[in-house]
Structure formats: C-alpha cells, structure tokens
PAVO-619847 format. One record per residue (C-alpha): residue in one letter; x, y, z. Coordinates in steps of 0.001 Angstrom, whole numbers, padded with zeros to 6 digits, always signed. Example, Ala and Ser with C-alpha at 12.3 -4.5 7.8 and 13.67 -1.06 7.14 Angstrom:
2
a+012300-004500+007800/s+013670-001060+007140/
This chain:
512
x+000000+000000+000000/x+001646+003358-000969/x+001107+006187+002021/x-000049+009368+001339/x+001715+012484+003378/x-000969+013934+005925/x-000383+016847+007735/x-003137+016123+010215/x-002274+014002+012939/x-006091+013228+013405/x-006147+012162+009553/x-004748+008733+009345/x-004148+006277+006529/x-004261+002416+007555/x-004610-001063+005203/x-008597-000137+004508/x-008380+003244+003781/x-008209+007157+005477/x-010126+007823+009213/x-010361+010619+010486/x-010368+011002+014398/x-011017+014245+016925/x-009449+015670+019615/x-010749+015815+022395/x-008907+017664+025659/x-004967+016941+024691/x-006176+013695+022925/x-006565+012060+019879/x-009875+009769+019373/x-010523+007133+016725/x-014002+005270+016938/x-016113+002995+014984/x-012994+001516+012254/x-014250-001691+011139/x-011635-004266+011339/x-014013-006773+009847/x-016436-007120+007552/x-020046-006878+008935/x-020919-009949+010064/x-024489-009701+008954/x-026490-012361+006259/x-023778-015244+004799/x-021297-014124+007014/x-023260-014831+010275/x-021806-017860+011896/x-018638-017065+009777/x-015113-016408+010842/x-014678-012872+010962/x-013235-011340+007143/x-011473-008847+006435/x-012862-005492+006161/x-013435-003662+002621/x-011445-000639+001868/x-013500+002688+001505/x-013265+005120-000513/x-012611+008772+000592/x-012214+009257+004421/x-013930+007727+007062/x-015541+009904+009628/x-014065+007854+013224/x-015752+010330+015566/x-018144+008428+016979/x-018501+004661+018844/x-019889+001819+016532/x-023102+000058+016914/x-022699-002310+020417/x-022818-006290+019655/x-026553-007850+019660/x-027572-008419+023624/x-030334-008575+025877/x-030397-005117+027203/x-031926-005866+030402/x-032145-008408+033140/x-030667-008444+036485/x-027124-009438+035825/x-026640-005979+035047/x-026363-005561+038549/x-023062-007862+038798/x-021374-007009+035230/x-021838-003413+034721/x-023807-000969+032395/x-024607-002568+028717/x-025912-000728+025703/x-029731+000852+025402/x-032448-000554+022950/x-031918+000844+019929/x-027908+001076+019713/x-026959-002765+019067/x-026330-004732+015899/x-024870-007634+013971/x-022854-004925+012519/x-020573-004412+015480/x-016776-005331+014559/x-015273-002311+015167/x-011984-000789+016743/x-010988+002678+018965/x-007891+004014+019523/x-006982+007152+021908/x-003641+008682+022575/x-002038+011522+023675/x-002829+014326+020464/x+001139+015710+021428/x+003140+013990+018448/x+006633+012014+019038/x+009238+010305+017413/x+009183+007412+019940/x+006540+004572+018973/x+004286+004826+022214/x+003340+001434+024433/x+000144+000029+023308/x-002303-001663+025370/x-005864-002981+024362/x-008814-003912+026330/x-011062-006266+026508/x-014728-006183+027899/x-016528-008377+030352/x-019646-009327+030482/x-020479-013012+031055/x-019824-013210+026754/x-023059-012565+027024/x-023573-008537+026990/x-021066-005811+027108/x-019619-003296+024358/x-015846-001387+024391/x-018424+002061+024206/x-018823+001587+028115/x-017913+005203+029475/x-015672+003202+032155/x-013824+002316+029613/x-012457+005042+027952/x-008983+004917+029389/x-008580+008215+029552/x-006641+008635+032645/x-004280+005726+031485/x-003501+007706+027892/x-003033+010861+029745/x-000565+009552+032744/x+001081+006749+030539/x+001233+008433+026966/x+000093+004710+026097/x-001543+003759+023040/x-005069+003075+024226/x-007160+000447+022388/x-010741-001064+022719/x-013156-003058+020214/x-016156-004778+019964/x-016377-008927+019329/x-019542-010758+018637/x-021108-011958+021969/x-024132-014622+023242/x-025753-016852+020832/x-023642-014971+017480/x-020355-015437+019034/x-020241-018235+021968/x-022140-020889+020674/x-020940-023514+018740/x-023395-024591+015705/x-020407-026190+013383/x-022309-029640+014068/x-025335-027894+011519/x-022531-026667+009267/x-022817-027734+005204/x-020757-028096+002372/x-022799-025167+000696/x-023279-023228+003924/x-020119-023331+006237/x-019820-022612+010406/x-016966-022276+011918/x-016469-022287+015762/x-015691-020025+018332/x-016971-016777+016598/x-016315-014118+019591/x-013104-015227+020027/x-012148-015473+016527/x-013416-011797+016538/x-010838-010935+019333/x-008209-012280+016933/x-009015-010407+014091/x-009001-007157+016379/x-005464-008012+017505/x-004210-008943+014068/x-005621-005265+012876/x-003528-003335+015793/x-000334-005657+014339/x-000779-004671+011164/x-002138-000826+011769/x-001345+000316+015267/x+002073+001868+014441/x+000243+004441+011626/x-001667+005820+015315/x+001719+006178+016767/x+001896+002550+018444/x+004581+000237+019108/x+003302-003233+017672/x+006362-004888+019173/x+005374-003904+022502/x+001229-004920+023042/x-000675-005413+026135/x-003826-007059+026244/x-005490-006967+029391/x-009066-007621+030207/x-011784-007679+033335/x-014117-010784+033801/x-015251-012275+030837/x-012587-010225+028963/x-010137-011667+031481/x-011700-014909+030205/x-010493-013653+026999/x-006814-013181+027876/x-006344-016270+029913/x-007664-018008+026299/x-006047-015525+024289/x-002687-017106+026373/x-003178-020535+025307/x-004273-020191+021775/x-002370-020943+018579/x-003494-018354+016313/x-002830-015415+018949/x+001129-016447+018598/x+003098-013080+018518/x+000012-010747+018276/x+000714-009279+022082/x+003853-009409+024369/x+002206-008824+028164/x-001051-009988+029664/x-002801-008914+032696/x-006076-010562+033359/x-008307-009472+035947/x-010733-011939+037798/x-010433-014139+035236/x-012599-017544+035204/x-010362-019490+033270/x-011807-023166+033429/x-015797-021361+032183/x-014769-023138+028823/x-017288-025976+026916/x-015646-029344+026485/x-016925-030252+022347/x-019957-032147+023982/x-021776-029692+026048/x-021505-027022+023336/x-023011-029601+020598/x-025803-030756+022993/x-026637-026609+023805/x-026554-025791+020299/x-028408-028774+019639/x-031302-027338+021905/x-031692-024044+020775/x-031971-025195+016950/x-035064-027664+018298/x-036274-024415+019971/x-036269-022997+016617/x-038165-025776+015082/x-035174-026207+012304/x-033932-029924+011242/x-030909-031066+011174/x-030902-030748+007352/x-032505-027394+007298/x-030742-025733+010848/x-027929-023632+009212/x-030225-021978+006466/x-032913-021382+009821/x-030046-020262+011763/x-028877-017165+009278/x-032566-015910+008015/x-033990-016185+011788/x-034019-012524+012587/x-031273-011540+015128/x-034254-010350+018195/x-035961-013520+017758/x-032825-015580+017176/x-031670-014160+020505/x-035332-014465+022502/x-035426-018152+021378/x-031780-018817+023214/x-032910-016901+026147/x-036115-019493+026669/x-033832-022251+025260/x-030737-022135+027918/x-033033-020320+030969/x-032404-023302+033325/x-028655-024033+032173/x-027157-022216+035001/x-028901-024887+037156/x-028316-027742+035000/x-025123-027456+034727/x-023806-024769+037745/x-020789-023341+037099/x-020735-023296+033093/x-021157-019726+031403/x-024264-020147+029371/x-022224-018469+026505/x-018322-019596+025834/x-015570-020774+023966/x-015822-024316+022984/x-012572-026591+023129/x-013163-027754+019209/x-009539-029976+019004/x-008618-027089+015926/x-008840-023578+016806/x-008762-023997+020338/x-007154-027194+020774/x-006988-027762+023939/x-008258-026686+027595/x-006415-023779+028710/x-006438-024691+032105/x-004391-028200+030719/x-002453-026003+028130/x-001075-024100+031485/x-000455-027259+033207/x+001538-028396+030481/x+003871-025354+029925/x+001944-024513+026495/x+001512-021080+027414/x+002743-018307+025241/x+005876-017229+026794/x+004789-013573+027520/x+004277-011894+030910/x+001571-011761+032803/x-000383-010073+035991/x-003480-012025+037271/x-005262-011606+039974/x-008722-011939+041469/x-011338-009856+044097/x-011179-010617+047550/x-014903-011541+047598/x-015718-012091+043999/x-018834-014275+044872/x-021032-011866+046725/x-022224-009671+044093/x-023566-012550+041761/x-025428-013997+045257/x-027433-010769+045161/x-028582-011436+041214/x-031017-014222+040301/x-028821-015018+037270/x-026949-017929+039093/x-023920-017059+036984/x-022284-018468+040029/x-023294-021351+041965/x-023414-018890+045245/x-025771-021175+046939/x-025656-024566+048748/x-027860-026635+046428/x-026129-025429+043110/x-022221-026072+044720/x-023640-029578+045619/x-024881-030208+042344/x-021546-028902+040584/x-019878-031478+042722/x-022077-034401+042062/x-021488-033300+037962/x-018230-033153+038339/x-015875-034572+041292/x-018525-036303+044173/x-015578-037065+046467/x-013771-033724+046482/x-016866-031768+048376/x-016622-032585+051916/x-012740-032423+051774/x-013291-028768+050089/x-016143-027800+052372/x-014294-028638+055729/x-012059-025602+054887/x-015168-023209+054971/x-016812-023917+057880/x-019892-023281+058529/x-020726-024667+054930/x-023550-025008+054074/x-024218-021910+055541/x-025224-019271+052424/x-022063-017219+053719/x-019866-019865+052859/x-021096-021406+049683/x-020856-017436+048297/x-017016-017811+049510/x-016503-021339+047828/x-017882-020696+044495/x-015856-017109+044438/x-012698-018912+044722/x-013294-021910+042906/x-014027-019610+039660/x-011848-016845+039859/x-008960-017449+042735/x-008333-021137+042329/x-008597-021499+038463/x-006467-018133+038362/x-003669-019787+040803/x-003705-022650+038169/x-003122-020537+035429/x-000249-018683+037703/x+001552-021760+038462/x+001328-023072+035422/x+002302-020216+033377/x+005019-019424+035638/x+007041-022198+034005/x+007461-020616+030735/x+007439-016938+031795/x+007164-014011+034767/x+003969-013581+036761/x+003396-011596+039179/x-000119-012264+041273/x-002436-010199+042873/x-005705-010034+045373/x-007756-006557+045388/x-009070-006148+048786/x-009817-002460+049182/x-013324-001496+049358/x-015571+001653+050281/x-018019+002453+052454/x-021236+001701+050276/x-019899-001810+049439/x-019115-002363+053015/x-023192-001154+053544/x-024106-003351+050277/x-022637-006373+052501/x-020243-006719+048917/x-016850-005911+049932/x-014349-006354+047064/x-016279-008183+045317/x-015912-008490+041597/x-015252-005683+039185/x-014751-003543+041746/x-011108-002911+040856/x-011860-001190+037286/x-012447+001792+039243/x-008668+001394+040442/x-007527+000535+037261/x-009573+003458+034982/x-009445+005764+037821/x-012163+007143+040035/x-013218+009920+037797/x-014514+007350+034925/x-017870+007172+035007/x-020090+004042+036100/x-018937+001897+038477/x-015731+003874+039514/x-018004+007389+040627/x-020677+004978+041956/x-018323+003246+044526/x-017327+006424+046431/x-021090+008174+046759/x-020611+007692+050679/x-017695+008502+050934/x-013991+006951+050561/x-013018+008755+047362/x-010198+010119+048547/x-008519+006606+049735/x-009965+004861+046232/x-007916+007751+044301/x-004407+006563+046410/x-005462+002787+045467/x-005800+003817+041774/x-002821+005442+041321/x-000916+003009+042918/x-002670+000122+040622/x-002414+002765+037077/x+001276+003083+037873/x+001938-000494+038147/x-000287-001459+034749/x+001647+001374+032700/x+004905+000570+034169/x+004123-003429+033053/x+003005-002200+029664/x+005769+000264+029109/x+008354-001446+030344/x+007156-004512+027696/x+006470-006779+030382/x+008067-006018+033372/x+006646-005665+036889/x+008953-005115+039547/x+006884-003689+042151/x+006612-007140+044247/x+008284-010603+043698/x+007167-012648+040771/x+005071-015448+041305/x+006451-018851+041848/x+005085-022514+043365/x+007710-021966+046092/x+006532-018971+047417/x+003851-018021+045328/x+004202-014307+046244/x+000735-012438+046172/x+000587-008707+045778/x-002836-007654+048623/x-004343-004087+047046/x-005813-002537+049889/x-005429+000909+051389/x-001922-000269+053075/x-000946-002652+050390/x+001281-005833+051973/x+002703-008438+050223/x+001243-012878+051380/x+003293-015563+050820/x+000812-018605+049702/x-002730-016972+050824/x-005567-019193+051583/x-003416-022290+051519/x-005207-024401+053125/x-007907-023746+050808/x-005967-023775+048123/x-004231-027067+048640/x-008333-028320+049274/x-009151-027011+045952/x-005754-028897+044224/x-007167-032739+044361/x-010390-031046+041979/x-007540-029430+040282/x-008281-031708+036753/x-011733-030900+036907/x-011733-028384+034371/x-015692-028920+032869/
C-alpha cells in the first residue's frame, strides 16, 4: 500500500483506507474503524473477514453500533452498564484508539482492552472504559473493540454446518483475533509500538486473555497480559456445546438438514429471545458453566487452557493475574446464578463433576452449608483457584506476578459486597470514569480509592511500558507463590488461603 503524506495528525491512513479522528482535551480519538467485515447475512456464523477498503475518508468520531444483547435483566447488577435498545447490531466489529494528540518520534506502548460481560452482553463504548486517565498519565496507546457476543459469538453450531453453507467455531473469540491482528498490522500508523502490546481484560474479557494465552493463532500478536478476575476453566468441552446448540436449533423448530439456512434468516431479536427461553435453566443444570463460551473444538482452540497451562503450552509472555477478595457476593445478590453462590447449586456442581472432592473442600469453609460460605466457595473456585492454576502453570514458561484486590468503600461495606468483583476497574480506569468507579465512592472513601488507583495505574503502565516487566513485588512462583494484597496499606502474602488452596488442588483436573 503506498502512504499518502498527511499533515493532520487526526487524519490517518491504515490497510482499509483514510479515518479521520477528533481531539478531544490533549487527545486524539478514533471510533467505529471496522476491522471486519459486517458480520451480517452469509457471514453470520462465519469467521470474521477482512474489512473492505473505503473510498474517501472515514468519519471515526463516533462509537460503533454495540454487539446484539439482551439489554436488560438483572445481571446488570453484577457485570456493569450494557448498551440501550436501539444502539446494538450484527454490525458491530469495530476498533478505537486514543492517545495523547502531542506527536513524538518514539513509537508509544500500546495496550488494548477487553470487555466483560459473562460473553453474554457488554460493548468497548462503556464510558468506564475510555482509558482516559491511562492515555493521559502513561502516553500509552489506548485500544478497545467490539467482538460478537451470546448466541452470534459463543455458541458452537459447526455440528449444523454444510458443504454449501459453512460454520466455523468459536466466533467471539475469533473476533478478538481479528481485532489483535488489525492493531499488528495498523497500530504503528496511530503512533503505536506493535512490538510492545498489552492485552489486558476484566471478567469475561479476562476470560479472553487467559484463552487468548493458550491459543495458537494469537502467537506473537501481544507481548504482556494482565487478566483481571479471570474464570479461566468457564470453557465448553466439544460435547456440552453440541448438545446446547443442539437445543436451541429444536427451539427454533429447524432440522438437522434445514438448521444452518434457519439459523442465518432467523431474525437476530428472535434468534436471541429463542436462546434466552432455550438455555433459561442451564445455570442450574449445569452450575458453574457460562451459558455463553468458547468451545474446546480440538482445531482452533485445541486444547483446555487450564491443561495447556499445566503443560507449559503457554505463550511465553508476561503476565499479571489476579482476582477480588470476595468475587462471589455480588452474583449472590442477582437471580442469574452465573455463580453457583448457593448450597444446592455447589452440591450439584460437585455431584457433575468430582462427588468425592466436596466434603474435603467444604471442611475448609466452615460453617458450609451456611449461604455465607457457599458465596465464599464458588468465588474462589471460579476466579482465585482457576487463576492460581493458570499462575503456576504459566510461571514455568514466563514471569507472573499475582495479585488479590481487597480495598473497598463504604457503600460496598453497607451493600454487605466488599471487594467483590469488578470492583477494581475503578482502580484501574481511575475514580473519575464514570459508572462503576463514581458509583463506589457516593458515601464517601473517594479520597482513599484515588491513592489505590494510582498506585494500581502506575503499576499497569509501568508493566506495559516497560514490555512486560513488573517489579513492584516478587514474581510469582510454586515456592513462594508471592501475592501482591491491594488494599489501602498494600502488603505483600506468601501462599494466601493455603489451606484452601491445597483443598481445591485434588479437583484441580476438573476443568468442565
């Protein structure tokens, strides 16, 4: 592709064609820039492509359309503000980028973020999100996009695939591929360094990275990690995604002969009602399992991460992970059971998946099964253990450095929450974002949240400017396995919980 010379930092020519961004306050903005082809018609259920190049300049002022979701239900409470009626559509694969508008010879740090959301709601145009304060006190390369989520991206239908009309699997994160292959390939023409790429991500974006760390086609395409209360093992093993997909096409009334045509004309509201009714009692069925994930499909995602980890298959990059002191107690307040935060839904997940390891797990909770403690067990089960197993495996083939976020406020302390989960994207996007950073401090506590967060920025910038380094505490090793407490005194633990945690180890090849 030959460059044109632009004098106009906000004009910007990449592999599809001219965008134009604004400033905005000291910064440059770029929204909306497909980096895919809509995924709309014969390319739902498709791999994403690559996008068309325009002609003339496109106007990137503004946010793209948010990925199809529900836009309501009470597990809005636990994962954080989605998009309104109205602003959501198949059309949805597109990219941001922010920086600092000052220009510089020096390729800038680039770090990109991915959203959480269960894989089930969620959109990169969340005001939390903006990064903002991270562009402005870490001159970073800021970088967020949209991936197909729910029934378009996390369910596996390749089992209705045809020679005429093709599926592939594992659509979302295919999607989060294609949005890291587009910063390799364009990132540098905003000023970016595409040799030195962080991906970090919250929750189901977390999710994301843990994957992202395992996976063969995400070789090379970032060079840190940080993953924040991830739930690494909420992954479907070939047979449970076939036998959910498998439901949902019944609940359309489609054959196995006829599914894949039913499954791209069904409009995208109904398509998504019908998998609402279709999978409204999985979270009891099977407790534990995100109704929406990544499948392991022996090709793109070969293998388990959790057993990739165990096995030192890992990319070799660096990586901070870490997990909410009481990641449990918000989803105990929602009637989503996206957790099995009660007594009868823990003792089914053990009866589904490892009968003898629940009353050698539940003597290290006692009380269990007091509601208290089964909110406690399924929080660290989730997030902490499966996070430790990704730290101690991962640790073999590269530094990691682990952390717990305890600080809280005084309205989660009132909400009976404590640090419970997302709680630390206020730390990490700073108290001024809006959402769930302003909410946190309304009675107070602001001032010790702000000391927390830039603590925690200056720490994530150093990581991602530094290419991977973290030297504020020791890395994490099985010997010592070092572990970095956030709070408003932050301390360093040698081996937290390990009682629990050595409980939680003969479950540890339970990974379904």
């Amino acid at each position: 592709m030959t460059t044109r010379a632009v004098s106009d930092p906000a004009l910007v020519e990449i592999d599809s064609g001219l965008v134009r961004g604004r400033r905005e306050g000291g910064l440059l903005a770029w929204r909306g820039i497909p980096y895919a082809e809509k995924p709309c018609g014969p390319l739902r259920l498709r791999a994403p492509q690559p996008a068309e190049p325009w002609e003339g300049t496109l106007e990137a002022g503004a946010y793209g359309r948010s990925p199809m979701q529900q836009t309501g239900g009470a597990l809005l409470a636990a994962l954080g503000p989605v998009p309104r009626n109205g602003t959501t559509s198949e059309d949805c694969l597109t990219i941001n980028v922010l920086r600092q508008e000052q220009e510089t010879d020096a390729r800038r740090p680039v770090m990109v973020y991915i959203f959480g959301g269960a894989n089930a709601m969620g959109t990169s145009a969340t005001a939390t999100y903006s990064g903002r304060d991270l562009v402005a006190n870490g001159d970073v390369v800021f970088v967020t996009f949209n991936y197909r989520v729910g029934v378009f991206g996390f369910v596996d239908f390749t089992a209705f695939a045809t020679e005429t009309e093709p599926i592939e699997s594992n659509l979302g994160l295919r999607d989060q591929v294609a949005a890291l292959q587009w910063v390799r390939r364009n990132i540098s023409r905003f000023g970016g360094d595409p040799e030195n790429v962080t991906v970090f991500g919250e929750s189901a974006g977390a999710i994301a990275v843990t994957t992202l760390l395992t996976l063969p086609a995400a070789a090379g395409l970032f060079h840190s990690a940080i993953a924040e209360s991830s739930a690494p093992g909420a992954i479907a093993s070939r047979e449970q995604a076939a036998e959910r997909a498998a439901r949902l096409v019944e609940a359309l009334g489609a054959t196995r002969a006829d599914a894949a045509d039913v499954l791209r004309r069904t409009p995208a509201g109904e398509l998504m009602d019908t998998a609402t009714r279709a999978f409204a009692d999985d979270t009891k069925r099977t407790p534990g399992q995100l109704v929406y994930s990544s499948v392991v499909d022996g090709e793109f995602l070969p293998d388990h991460p959790i057993n990739a980890f165990a096995a030192g298959r890992s990319h070799p990059v660096p990586l901070i992970i870490g997990t909410n002191a009481r990641e449990g107690s918000v989803f105990a307040k929602t009637r989503d059971n996206v957790l099995p935060t009660t007594p009868e839904l823990l003792d089914r997940y053990f009866e589904l998946t490892d009968p003898a390891a629940r009353d050698h797990v539940a003597a290290r909770y006692p009380g269990y099964p007091s509601k208290k403690r089964a909110v406690e067990m399924s929080g660290d089960l989730f997030f902490w253990y499966r996070s430790v197993q990704v730290a101690e495996g991962h640790s073999q083939v590269a530094p990691v450095w682990m952390y717990r976020y305890d600080h809280t406020t005084p309205l989660l302390r009132l909400l009976g929450l404590g640090a419970t989960h997302s709680v630390e994207l206020a730390a990490v996007f700073g108290v001024s974002a809006p959402g769930v950073p302003r909410a946190l401090t309304l009675l107070g506590g602001r001032r010790s949240l702000a000391k927390v967060s830039e603590r925690v920025q200056r720490t994530w910038l150093r990581f991602a400017t530094a290419n991977g380094v973290a030297d504020a505490w020791p890395q994490y090793i099985p010997e010592t396995r070092t572990t970095l407490v956030i709070d408003t005194n932050d301390r360093l633990e040698n081996d937290p919980n390990s009682e629990r945690r050595r409980a939680w180890d003969i479950h540890a090849d339970v990974v379904a």
